[in-house]
Every structure is written in C-alpha cells, then in structure tokens.
N, C-alpha and C positions, 0 to 999 in steps of 0.2 A: 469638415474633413479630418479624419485619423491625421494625428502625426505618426506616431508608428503603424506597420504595414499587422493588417489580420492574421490570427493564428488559421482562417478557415477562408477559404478564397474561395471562389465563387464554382468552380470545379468541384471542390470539396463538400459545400451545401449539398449540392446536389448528388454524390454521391451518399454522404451519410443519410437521406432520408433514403437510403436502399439497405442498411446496416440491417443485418443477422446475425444473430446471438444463437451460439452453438456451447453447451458446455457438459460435461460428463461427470456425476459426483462418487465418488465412492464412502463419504463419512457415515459411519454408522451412528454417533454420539449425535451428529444433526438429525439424520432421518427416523429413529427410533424415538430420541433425549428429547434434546432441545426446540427439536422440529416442532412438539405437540406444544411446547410453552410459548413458541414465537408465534403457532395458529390463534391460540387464545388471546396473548399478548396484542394483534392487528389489530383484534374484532373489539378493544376496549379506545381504540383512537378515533375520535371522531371523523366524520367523511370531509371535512373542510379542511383537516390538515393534510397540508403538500409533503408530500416523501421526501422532497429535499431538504425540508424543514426539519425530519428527523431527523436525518442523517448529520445537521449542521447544530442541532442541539447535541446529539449523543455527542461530538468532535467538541464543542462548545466545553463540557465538561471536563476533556482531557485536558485542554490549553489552561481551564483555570485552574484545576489540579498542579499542571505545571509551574505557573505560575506563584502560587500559593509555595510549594516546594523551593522555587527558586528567594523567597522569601526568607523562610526559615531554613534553608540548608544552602543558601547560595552558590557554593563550590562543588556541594553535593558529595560532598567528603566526612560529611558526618553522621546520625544517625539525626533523622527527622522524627516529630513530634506521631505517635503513635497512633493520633485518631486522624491524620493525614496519609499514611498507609491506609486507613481501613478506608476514610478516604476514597484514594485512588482507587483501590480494587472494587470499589459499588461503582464508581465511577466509568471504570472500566466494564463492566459485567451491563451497565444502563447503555453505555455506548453497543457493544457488542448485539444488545439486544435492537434498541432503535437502527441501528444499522444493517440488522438483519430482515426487520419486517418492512424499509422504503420501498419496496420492490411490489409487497404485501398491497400496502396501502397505494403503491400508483395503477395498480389490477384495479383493486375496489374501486379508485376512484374514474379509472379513464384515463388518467394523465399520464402514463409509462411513457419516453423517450431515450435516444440516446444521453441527453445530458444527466439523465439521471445519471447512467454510466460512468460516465463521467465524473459526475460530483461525486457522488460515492467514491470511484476506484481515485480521485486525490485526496480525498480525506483518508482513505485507506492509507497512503502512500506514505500521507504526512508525518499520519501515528503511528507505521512504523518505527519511523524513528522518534519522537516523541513517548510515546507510550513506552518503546523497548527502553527508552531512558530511563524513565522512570520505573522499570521491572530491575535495572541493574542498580538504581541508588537503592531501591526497598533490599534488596539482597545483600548490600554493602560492597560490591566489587567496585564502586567512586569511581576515581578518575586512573583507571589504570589502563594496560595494555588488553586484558581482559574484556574490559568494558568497549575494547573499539574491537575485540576479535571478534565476541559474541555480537553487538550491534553488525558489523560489517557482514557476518553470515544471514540476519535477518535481511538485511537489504538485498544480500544476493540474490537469497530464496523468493523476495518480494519480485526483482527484476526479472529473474528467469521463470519465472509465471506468465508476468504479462505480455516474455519476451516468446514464449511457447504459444502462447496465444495466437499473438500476432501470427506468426508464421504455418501453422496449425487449423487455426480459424475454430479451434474450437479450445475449450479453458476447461482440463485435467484437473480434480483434485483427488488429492492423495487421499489414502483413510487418516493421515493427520497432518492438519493446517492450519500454517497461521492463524487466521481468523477464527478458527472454531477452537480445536484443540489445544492450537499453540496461544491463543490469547484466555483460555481460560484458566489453564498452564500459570500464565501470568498473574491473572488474575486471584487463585489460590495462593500464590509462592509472595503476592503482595497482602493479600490477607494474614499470613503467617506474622509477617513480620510486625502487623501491627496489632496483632492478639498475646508475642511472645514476644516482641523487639528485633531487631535490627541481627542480636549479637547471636540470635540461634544459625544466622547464616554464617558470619563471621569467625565462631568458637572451633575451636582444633573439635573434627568430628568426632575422636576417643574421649570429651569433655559427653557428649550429647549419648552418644550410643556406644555398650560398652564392648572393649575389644577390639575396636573402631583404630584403624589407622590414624595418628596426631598431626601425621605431617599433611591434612588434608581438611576440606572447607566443604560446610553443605555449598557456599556458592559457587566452589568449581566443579564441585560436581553440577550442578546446576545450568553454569555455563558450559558446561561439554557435552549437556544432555541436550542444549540449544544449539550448538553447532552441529550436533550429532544428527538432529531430525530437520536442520536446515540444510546437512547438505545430502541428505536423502533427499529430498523434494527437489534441490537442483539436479542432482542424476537420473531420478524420473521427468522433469522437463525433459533435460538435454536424450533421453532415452527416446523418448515420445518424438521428438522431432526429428533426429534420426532413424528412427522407424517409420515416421509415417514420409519424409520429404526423399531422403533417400532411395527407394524403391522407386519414386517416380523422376527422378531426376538422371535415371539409367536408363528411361525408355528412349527410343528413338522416335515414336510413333509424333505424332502433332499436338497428342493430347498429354505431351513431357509438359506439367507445370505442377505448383503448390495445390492442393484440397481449391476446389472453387470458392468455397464461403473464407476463404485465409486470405488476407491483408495482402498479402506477398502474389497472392494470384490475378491481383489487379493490378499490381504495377509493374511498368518495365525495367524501373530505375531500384528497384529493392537489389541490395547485394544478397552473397550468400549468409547462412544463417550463422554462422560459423565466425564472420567478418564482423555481424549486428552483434556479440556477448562482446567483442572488445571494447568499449563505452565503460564497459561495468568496471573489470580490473583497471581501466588506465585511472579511471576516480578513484577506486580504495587505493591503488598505490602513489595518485596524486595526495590524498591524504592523510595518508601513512609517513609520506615524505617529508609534508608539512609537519607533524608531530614531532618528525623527529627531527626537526630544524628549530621549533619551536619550545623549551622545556616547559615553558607556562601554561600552556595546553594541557601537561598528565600532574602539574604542579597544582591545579585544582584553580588559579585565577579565569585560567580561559577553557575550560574543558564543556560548558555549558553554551557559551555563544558560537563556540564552536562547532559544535553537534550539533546545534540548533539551525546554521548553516549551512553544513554538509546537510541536510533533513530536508532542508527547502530546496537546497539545488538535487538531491534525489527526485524528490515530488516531483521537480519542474523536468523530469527527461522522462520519469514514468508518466507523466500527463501527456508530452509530445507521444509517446507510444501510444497509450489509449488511443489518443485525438489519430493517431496516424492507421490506427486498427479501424476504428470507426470511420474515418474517409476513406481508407483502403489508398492511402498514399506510403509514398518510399518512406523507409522506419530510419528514424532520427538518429544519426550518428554521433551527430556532436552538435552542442549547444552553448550558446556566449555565457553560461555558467557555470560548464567545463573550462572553457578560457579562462574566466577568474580564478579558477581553482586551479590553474595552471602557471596561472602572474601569482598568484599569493605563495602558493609552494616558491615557485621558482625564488621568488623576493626572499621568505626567511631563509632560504640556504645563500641566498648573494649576500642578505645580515648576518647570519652566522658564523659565514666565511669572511668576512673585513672587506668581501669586494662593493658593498653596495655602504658609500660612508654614514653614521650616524649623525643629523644634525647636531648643531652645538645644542644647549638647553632639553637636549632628549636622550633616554636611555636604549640599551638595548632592548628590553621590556615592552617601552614604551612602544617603540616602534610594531614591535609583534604583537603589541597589544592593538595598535591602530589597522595592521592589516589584515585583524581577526573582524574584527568590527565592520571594517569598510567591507567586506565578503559576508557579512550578515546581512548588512544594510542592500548589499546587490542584490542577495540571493532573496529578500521577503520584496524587494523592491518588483524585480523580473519576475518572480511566483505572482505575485499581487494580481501585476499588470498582465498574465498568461491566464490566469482566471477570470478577473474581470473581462477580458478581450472573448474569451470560449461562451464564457455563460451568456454575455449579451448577445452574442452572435448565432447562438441555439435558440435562443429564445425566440429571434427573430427570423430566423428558419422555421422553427415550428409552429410560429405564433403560439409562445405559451409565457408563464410567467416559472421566475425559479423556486420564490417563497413563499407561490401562493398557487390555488387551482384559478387557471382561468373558467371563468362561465365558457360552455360550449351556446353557441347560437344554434338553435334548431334543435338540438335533441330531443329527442322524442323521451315519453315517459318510460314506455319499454324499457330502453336502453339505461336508463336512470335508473331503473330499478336492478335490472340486471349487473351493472359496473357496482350498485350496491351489495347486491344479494353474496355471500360466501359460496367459492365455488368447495363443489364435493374434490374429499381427497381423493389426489391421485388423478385432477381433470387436467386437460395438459393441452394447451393450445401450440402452435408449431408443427411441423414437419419430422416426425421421426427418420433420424439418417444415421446412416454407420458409419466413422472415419476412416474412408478409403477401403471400406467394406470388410473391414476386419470383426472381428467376431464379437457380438454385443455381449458375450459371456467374458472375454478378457477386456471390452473399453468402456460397455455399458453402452443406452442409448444415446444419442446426442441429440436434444430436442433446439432444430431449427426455426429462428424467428422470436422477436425482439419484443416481450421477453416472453421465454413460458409460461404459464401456470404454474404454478408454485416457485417460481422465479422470482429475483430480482429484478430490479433495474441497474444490478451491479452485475458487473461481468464475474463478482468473486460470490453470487449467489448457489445455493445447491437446489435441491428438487425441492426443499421443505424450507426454502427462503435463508437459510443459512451458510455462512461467507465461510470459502475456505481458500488457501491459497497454494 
C-alpha cells in the first residue's frame, strides 16, 4: 500500500485512455528546415529504441552539461572553459533533435501514449529552466537581475502555453517558439561564445561594431530580444483563449461551454481562465521577494541552487497541468511547492527583518543559505516523487513499459511491418477539425487524435515532428 495518495485516481485512468491531442503549427523553419533533417534523422534509430528513451537521453545531456559548468564556474559569475560552451550548444542542438523525432519513433514503433506526453512535456519544462540557464551564463549576464527577468519571461511563455492548451483543448504555435526558434536562438548565441569567448557578449557594443552605442551590451540586447518574443507568445495564448472561450461563454443556449476536446469542457470544478494565470505571478513575485530578502542569491553563492529550485517547483505545477489536461480534471491551482516557496520567501524577509532570531553559533548567511537548500531538497524530493508516482501509474494503465517497447502479444505481421514501414509525407491519421469553426486560413487545421502523423507524442510537436511552444 502507497504511503502517499496517487497523482491519477482511478477516475482519471479511465478518462486519460479517451485523451485527444488537437494542435495547430504555424513554424515555417520546422516545416520546410528542420522538418526534412528530423525525417531522416527517425529512420537512422533502430525500431527497439522507446521514444522515451530519446527524450531522457537528449535531457540526459543537458544535466550533465550542467553539471560539468557547475564545476568549473560554480557561482556562474565567470567566464567558463570554451570547449564547454561549444559543449552545451551540440548538446543542446542533440537534445532539440531527439526530442523532436520521440513522437517519430513511437508511430514507427506502435508504442505512442499519453505518457509519452507527458515525459516529454516535463523534460520540456525542466530545461526551460535549466537550459535558459545555461543560455544566460554563456552570454555572461551571471547572477544579476537580468538573468531572473529574462529566465522568468521564459517560464511564463512556457506556462501560458500549456495553460492555453488546457483551456483551448488544442496547442497554438506561433511562427517562433521556444523549442524550435527560440532554442536554436540559443543554441547559436552558446556556440558564439565558445568559438569567440564569453567577452563578445560582455564588451561595450561600440568595442565590437563601429559607431555602436558604449553604454550598451550584445547581451542586453540579447536578453530584450528574449523577453520581447516571450512575451509575444504570451499575448497570443492569452489572445487565442479569449477569442475562442469567450464567444461561448455569452451564449445562453445549453451548449454555453469550453471546445469539447479542452480540459475545461470536462470538468465542473475548473475555474475561469483568467483565475488559472494567477499561480504563475504569485511564484515570480514569491521569488522575486525571496531575492530580495536574500543578497546571497544575486551575490553569486546561492544564485544556482536556487534557480535549480524554483526549475523543479515550475516542472512540478507545469506536470499537474499536462497530467490535468490529459485526465481532463480541474487545473491545478496551487501546489505544496508553492507553499515552500511561500514559507522560504516569507522566512528570509522574517531574517532579514530581526523578527525571526538567529541562532547562537549561525550567521545571517548561514541561515539563508539553509533555507535555499532545504527548498531544493523539497522541490527535487516532490518532482522525484510526482514522476515516479505518474510514470508507474501509466504504465500500468496502458500496460506498457517507459524505457523500453513492450512485445505486443498477438500482432500480426501485417501490422509489424506496417508500424515499421515510413509513412508518406503529409499522411495524417486523426480527425481533421476547426477551433470552434473558425477559418483554417487564420488557425490552420487541427488534427484530432492522440497522436497524428507527423506528430509527436509531445503536446509541443508540430506537423513535421518539431517542438514549438
């Protein structure tokens, strides 16, 4: 018997084997680019490798990259070793690619589920923050204010994705996103640094280009160029769901609810969508708060465990979302890693203030040093334990395994060959539907059913298997 209670109850099993996967892509750089390299790229993976498998080695690469960096730059305040940028961006560029064709290879092989979704959209989640880390040490913006504006507009951008989803029932990408554009974006801008160093970001831009205003840095341009197209992509969410929920939220008729295949059109306990983005500001301003209650945070001691923290308690609300889109249950408001991140704020401003006393034999430091700590240790502890608890519990719904293909019993040869063979471009399994029948020349098609043809098994798939957000 569980000691603690399942992320997926027995209500929820049974709905997620009814999950539909709707999503509309507008990338060209995927459909034209990348598309053709990630078709070729499938067909060299052998049929025994599980798509989840990809997805947790490309993710595999990021951690140790990270790690490796947290090595030789610990505080992340200085300029790291050259061939550890070039490094991270293969690294990056290997992950983007295996992340893009799991979807690929669970078609070929037979094995597509929700928990692909799943896995995928948290290893997504994770290396937001992660990765965007590691985009702001290769740039040199360290441990500044900078570094949590830019990070904190990726998360946004990442949240009100999944949070558009949800409510929407179908996953919008913009012509640039995260995963495709905005990580290759990255990807370049980490290559730079370790072909030229660190200091082409750093150097007053009238040093580099001539003419060039002094008082200015390639990496705030850089970092304004990432808040700039992060928070386009959240005004297109928040556009998209007000355009599609509001027109029906005026009828009177019977049939006043959300898009049938949306999250929201199955529960009766979903609030409005308006009520669900608050979760997101109360964390950046819960963490904001911390910072500035904390000076060892932007002083480069704690600026790493700390982001590494807030990363896992993101993951772990964008995973209840997914998990909550997929059962088509009421969307996660608040979570016991919002609470720590509510006792930890709350704490450095009660230390800061004298109201909360120092013990004898401890410093100020020390103390904020302990409550950074102990909020890492919750948040990989609770992530751990929200994964483990999801994947065992899909597995066991679908009868599948997660790192490995199960043998199917009975299949026939037919079908063995067919789950092998590559389908022709442009074959597309699913229900062609229009979001609330609006015109496929402004939303595009939305191919219903879990997953398409040329889909993922990530809800951040495009038509040519390519992730955008």
């Amino acid at each position: 018997m569980a000691i603690l209670p399942s992320y997926i109850s027995r209500d929820d099993a049974i709905r997620i084997k009814e999950h539909k996967y709707s999503g509309v892509d507008h990338s060209f750089l995927s459909k034209y680019v990348l598309g053709r390299y990630w078709n070729w790229l499938v067909e060299q993976v052998p049929l025994w490798v599980a798509p989840n498998l990809l997805t947790l080695s490309g993710f595999s690469l990021i951690v140790i990259n990270f790690i490796l960096m947290i090595i030789y730059v610990p505080d992340f305040d200085q300029p790291a070793p050259r061939w550890l940028y070039i490094s991270t961006g293969l690294s990056l560029f290997a992950y983007q690619s295996l992340d893009a064709i799991d979807g690929k290879q669970a078609r070929r092989t037979g094995s597509a589920s929700p928990l692909g979704e799943l896995f995928d959209h948290g290893c997504d989640a994770l290396n937001t923050g992660i990765g965007g880390t590691l985009g702001l040490q290769a740039m040199g913006l360290g441990t500044s204010w900078w570094s949590i504006a830019v990070l904190s507009s990726l998360l946004s951008n990442f949240y009100c994705s999944t949070w558009e989803t949800y409510h929407t029932g179908t996953l919008y990408l913009s012509p640039f996103s995260g995963p495709v554009e905005g990580l290759l974006s990255s990807i370049i801008a980490i290559l730079v640094a370790g072909i030229f160093g660190q200091h082409i970001y750093t150097a007053p831009l009238c040093s580099i280009i001539p003419n060039a205003p002094c008082g200015v840095s390639a990496n705030h341009i850089a970092g304004g160029m990432a808040i700039a197209t992060s928070l386009y992509n959240i005004f297109a969410a928040l556009y998209n769901v007000q355009r599609i929920i509001a027109p029906i939220s005026k009828r009177s008729s019977p049939s006043a609810h959300p898009p049938p295949h949306s999250s929201a059109a199955h529960s009766t306990m979903t609030p409005s969508p308006v009520l669900t983005l608050l979760p997101l500001p109360c964390f950046l301003l819960l963490t904001a708060l911390w910072t500035l209650a904390t000076p060892s945070i932007l002083s480069a001691r704690l600026f790493v465990p700390f982001l590494a923290a807030t990363s896992f308690t993101f993951g772990y609300h964008v995973g209840l979302m997914v998990l909550a889109h997929c059962c088509r249950a009421p969307f996660p408001l608040w979570n016991v890693l919002y609470t720590a991140t509510w006792v930890g704020a709350g704490a450095a401003w009660g230390i800061a203030c004298g109201a909360i006393p120092i013990p004898p034999g401890w410093s100020e430091e020390d103390i904020h040093a302990a409550l950074v700590y102990a909020y890492l240790a919750a948040s990989l502890l609770v992530y751990a334990h929200f994964a483990w608890d999801v994947i065992e519990r899909l597995c066991e719904v679908f009868d599948i395994w997660c790192l490995r293909i199960k043998p199917k019993v009975g299949i026939s040869q037919k079908v063995a060959q067919q789950a092998a063979s590559p389908r022709k471009t442009g074959d597309r399994q699913g229900t062609p539907v229009k979001a609330n029948g609006a015109p496929s020349s402004v939303l595009g098609t939305a191919y219903v059913g879990y997953p398409p043809s040329g889909w993922s098994s990530s809800p951040r798939k495009t038509a040519n298997g390519v992730k955008r957000e």
